[in-house]
C-alpha positions as CSV (number, residue, x, y, z in Angstrom):
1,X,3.6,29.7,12.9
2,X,3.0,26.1,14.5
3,X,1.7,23.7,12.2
4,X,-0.5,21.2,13.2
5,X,-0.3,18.7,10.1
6,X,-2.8,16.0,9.8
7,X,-1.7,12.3,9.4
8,X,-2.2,12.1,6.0
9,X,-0.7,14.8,4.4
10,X,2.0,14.2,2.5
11,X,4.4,17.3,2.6
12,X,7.0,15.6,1.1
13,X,5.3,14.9,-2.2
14,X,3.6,17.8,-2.3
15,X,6.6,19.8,-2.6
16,X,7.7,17.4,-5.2
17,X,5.0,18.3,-7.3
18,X,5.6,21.7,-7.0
19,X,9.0,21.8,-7.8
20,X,8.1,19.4,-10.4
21,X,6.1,22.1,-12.0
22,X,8.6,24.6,-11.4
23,X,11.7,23.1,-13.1
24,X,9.5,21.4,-16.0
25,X,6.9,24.4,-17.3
26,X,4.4,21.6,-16.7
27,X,1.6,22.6,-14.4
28,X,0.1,20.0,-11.3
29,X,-3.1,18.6,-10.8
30,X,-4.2,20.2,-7.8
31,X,-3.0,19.4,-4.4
32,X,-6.3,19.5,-2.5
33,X,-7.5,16.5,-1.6
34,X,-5.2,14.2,-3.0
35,X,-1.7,15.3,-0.9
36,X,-3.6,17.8,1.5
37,X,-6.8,17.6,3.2
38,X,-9.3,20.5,1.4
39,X,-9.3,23.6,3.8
40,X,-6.2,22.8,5.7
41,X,-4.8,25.9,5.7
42,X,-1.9,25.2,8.0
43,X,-1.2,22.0,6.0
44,X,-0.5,24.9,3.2
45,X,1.8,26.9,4.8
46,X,3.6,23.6,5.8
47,X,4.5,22.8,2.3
48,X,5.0,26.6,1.5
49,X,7.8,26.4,4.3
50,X,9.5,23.1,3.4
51,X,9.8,24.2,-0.5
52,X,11.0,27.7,1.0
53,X,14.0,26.3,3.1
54,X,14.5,24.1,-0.4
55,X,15.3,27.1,-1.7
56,X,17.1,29.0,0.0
57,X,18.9,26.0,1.0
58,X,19.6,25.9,-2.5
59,X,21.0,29.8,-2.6
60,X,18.3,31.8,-3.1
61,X,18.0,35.1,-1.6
62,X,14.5,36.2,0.7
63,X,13.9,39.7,0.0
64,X,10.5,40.2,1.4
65,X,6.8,38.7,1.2
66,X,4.0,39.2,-1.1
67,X,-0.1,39.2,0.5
68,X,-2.7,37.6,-1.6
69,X,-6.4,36.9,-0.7
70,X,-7.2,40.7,0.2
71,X,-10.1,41.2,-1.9
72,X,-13.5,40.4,0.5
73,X,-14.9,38.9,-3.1
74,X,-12.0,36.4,-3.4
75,X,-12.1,35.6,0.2
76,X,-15.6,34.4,-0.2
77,X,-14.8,32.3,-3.0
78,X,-12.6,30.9,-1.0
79,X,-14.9,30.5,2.0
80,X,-11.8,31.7,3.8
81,X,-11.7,35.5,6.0
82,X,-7.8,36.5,6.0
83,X,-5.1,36.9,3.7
84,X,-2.7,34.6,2.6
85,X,1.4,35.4,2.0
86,X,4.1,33.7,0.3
87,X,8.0,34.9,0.0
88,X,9.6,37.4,-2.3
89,X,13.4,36.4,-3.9
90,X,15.3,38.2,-4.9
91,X,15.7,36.5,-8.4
92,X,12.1,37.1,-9.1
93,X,12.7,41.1,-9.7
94,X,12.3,42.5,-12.7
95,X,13.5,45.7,-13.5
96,X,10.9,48.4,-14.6
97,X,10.5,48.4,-18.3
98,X,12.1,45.1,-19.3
99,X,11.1,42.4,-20.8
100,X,9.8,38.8,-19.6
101,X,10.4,35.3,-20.8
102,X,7.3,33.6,-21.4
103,X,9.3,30.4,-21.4
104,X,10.0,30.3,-17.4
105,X,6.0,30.9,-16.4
106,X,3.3,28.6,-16.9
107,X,0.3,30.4,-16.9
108,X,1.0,34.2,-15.6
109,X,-1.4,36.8,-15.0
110,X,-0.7,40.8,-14.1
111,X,-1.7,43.1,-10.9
112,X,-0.9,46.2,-9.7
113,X,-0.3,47.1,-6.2
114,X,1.7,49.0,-4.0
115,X,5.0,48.0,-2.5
116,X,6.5,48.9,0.7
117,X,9.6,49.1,1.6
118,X,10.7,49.1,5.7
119,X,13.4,51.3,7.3
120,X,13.2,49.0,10.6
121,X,12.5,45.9,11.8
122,X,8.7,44.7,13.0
123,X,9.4,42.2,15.1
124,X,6.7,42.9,17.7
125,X,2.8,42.1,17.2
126,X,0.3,42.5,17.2
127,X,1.1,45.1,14.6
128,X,-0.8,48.8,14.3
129,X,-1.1,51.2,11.4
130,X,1.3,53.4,13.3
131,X,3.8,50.9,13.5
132,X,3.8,49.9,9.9
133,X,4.2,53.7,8.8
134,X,6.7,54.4,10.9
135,X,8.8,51.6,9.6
136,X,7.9,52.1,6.0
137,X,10.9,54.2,4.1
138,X,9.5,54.7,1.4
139,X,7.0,53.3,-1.0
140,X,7.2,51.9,-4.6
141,X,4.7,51.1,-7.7
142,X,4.3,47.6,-8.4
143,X,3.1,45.2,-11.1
144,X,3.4,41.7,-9.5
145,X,2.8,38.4,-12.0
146,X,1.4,36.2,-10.4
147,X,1.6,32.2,-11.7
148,X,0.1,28.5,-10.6
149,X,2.3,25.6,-11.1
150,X,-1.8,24.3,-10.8
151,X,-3.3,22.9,-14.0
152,X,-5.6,25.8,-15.4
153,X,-5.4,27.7,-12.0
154,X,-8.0,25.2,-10.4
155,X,-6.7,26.1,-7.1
156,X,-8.3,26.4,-3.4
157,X,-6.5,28.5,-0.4
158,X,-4.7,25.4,0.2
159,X,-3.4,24.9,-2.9
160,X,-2.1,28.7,-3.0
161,X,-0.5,29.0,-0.2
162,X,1.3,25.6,-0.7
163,X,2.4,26.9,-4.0
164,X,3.8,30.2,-2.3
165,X,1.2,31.8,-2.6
166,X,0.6,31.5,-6.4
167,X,3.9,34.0,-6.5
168,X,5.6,34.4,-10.1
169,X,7.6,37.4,-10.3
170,X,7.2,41.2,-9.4
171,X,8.5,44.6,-11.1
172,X,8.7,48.0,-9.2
173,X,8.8,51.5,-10.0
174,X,12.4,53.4,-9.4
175,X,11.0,56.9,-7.4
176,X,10.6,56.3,-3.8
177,X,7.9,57.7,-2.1
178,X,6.9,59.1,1.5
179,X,3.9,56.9,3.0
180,X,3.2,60.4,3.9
181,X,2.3,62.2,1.2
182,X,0.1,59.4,-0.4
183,X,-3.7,58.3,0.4
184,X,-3.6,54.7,0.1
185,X,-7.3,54.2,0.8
186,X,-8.1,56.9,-2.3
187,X,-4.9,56.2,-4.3
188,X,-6.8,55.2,-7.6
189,X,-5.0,52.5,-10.2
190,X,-5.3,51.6,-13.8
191,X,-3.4,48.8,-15.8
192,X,-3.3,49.5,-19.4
193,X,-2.3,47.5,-22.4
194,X,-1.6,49.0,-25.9
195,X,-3.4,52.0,-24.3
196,X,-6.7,50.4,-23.5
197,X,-7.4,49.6,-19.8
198,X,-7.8,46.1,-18.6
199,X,-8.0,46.5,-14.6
200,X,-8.8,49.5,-12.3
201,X,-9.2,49.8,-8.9
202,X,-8.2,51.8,-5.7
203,X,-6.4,51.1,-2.5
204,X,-9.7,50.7,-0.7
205,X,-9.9,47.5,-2.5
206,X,-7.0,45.7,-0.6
207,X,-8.5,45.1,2.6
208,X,-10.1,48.7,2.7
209,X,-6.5,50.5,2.8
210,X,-3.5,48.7,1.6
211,X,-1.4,49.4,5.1
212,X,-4.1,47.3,6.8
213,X,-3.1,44.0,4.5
214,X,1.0,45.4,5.9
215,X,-0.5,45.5,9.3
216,X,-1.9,42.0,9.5
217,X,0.8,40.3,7.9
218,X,3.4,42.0,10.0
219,X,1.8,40.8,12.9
220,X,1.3,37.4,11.3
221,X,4.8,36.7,10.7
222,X,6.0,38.2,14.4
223,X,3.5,35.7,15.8
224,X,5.2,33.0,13.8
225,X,8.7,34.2,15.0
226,X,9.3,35.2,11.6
227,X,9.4,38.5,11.2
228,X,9.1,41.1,8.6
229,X,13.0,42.9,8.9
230,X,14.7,46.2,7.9
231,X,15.1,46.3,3.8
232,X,12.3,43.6,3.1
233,X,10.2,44.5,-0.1
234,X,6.1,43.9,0.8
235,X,3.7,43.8,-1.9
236,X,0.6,44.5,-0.4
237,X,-2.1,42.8,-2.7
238,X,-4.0,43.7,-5.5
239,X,-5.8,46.8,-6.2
240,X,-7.9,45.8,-9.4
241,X,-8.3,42.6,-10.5
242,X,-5.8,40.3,-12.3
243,X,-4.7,40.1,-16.3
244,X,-4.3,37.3,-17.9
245,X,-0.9,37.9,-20.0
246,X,-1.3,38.2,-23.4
247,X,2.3,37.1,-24.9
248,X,4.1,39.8,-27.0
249,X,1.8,42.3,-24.9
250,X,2.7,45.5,-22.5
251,X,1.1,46.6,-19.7
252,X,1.4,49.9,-17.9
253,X,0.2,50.6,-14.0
254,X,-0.4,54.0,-13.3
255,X,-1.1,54.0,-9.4
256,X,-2.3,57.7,-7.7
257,X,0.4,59.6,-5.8
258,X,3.2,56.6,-6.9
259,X,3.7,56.7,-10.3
260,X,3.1,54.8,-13.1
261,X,5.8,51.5,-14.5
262,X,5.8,48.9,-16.8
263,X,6.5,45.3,-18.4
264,X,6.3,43.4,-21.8
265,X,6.2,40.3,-22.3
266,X,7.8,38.0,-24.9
267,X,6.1,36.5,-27.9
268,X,6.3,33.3,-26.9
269,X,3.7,32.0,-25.0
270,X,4.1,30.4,-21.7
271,X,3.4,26.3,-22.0
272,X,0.4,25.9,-19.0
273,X,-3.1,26.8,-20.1
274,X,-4.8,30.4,-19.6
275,X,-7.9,31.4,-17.9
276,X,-10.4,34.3,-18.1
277,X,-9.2,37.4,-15.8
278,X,-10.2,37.3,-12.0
279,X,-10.0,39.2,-9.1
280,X,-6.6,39.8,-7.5
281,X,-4.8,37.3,-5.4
């Protein structure tokens, strides 16, 4: 994707506050209007790009790309009418079961959604159901935790998608399944703690069938000559809304036709502020 990047942004210390946030537990004041211009999206993605090649300049490994914005509620909050995406590493995994350090997040929050994983490339767009399906090899359960390095999640669609977008970590199930044998638009989801729920939803939520959200970011990134590859992990956006993390709490995801998998969390709580639950990013 071209970026077109106003005069006065400041990319350069917009990543700094970022990274800032990152390395310190400390969240940012907000990045609209002071570093980048309020609703320049584009401005966004330039700082999501330069902290990106920071990092994997720095070793980390790209496994894939998360999609946020795919519920039409937060959209409208957001006076925006398209998803977002940030990048997946390969350090941000969590294995299914185990437990998470408060201490490296600021202010997390929990969602479940379903992963795909592709077989082949999709390097061509723009990108159909078909094409996503056929390149999916399998599918996976996910919780993703999502985190803002912005003060008290005060953030607009620029300042998520400059902060990558608002990506923490991610934890998926371990039984791969057939995109085949699953109705994502039907597949119901629940997100229990201690045995209570605290989100439900349905694949219809993310963007009416959660191969849609696959679709347009596919063709996204092949329009941006970036594009989605063979082994990438995509998490395809929420299907209930998002958790704030209780610390010392668990949460279990039970997604139709996937599986169910889970997290806990550490006692300690995380140094950033929390917020009331929301709809998914």
């Amino acid at each position: 994707m071209t970026v077109d990047v106003d005069v006065d942004v400041d990319v350069e210390a917009a990543v700094a506050a970022l990274v800032g946030a990152y390395d310190t537990g400390v969240p940012c004041a907000p990045l609209r209007d002071r570093l980048l211009p309020a609703g320049d999206v584009e401005a966004g993605y330039a700082v999501q790009r330069a902290t990106v090649a920071g990092w994997t300049g720095a070793g980390r490994r790209r496994v894939g790309a998360k999609i946020g914005l795919t519920s039409p509620v937060v959209q409208a909050a957001f006076g925006v009418f398209q998803p977002d995406f940030g990048v997946l590493f390969a350090d941000m995994a969590v294995p299914d079961g185990d437990e998470v350090d408060l201490a490296g997040l600021i202010q997390p929050r929990v969602e479940a959604e379903v992963a795909f994983v592709l077989g082949v490339d999709l390097p061509h767009g723009p990108a159909t159901v078909v094409d996503v399906l056929r390149a999916t090899e399998f599918l996976l359960p996910a919780i993703e935790i999502v985190d803002s390095r912005i003060t008290g999640w005060d953030i607009s669609i620029v300042d998520t998608v400059a902060d990558n977008a608002s990506s923490g970590l991610f934890v998926l199930g371990d039984r791969p399944v057939s995109p085949a044998t699953v109705d994502l638009r039907e597949c119901g989801m629940v997100l229990e703690s201690a045995g209570e729920p605290v989100s439900v939803g349905a694949g219809a939520a993310c963007l009416g069938n959660p191969v849609h959200a696959v679709a347009w970011l596919a063709s996204t990134m092949a329009a941006a000559g970036d594009p989605l590859r063979a082994g990438d992990i995509v998490l395809s956006g929420a299907l209930g809304p998002m958790v704030p993390v209780t610390p010392g709490a668990a949460y279990e995801a039970r997604i139709g036709g996937l599986g169910s998998l889970r997290t806990r969390f550490s006692a300690k709580p995380g140094q950033g502020p929390s917020a009331e639950a929301g709809e998914g990013l």
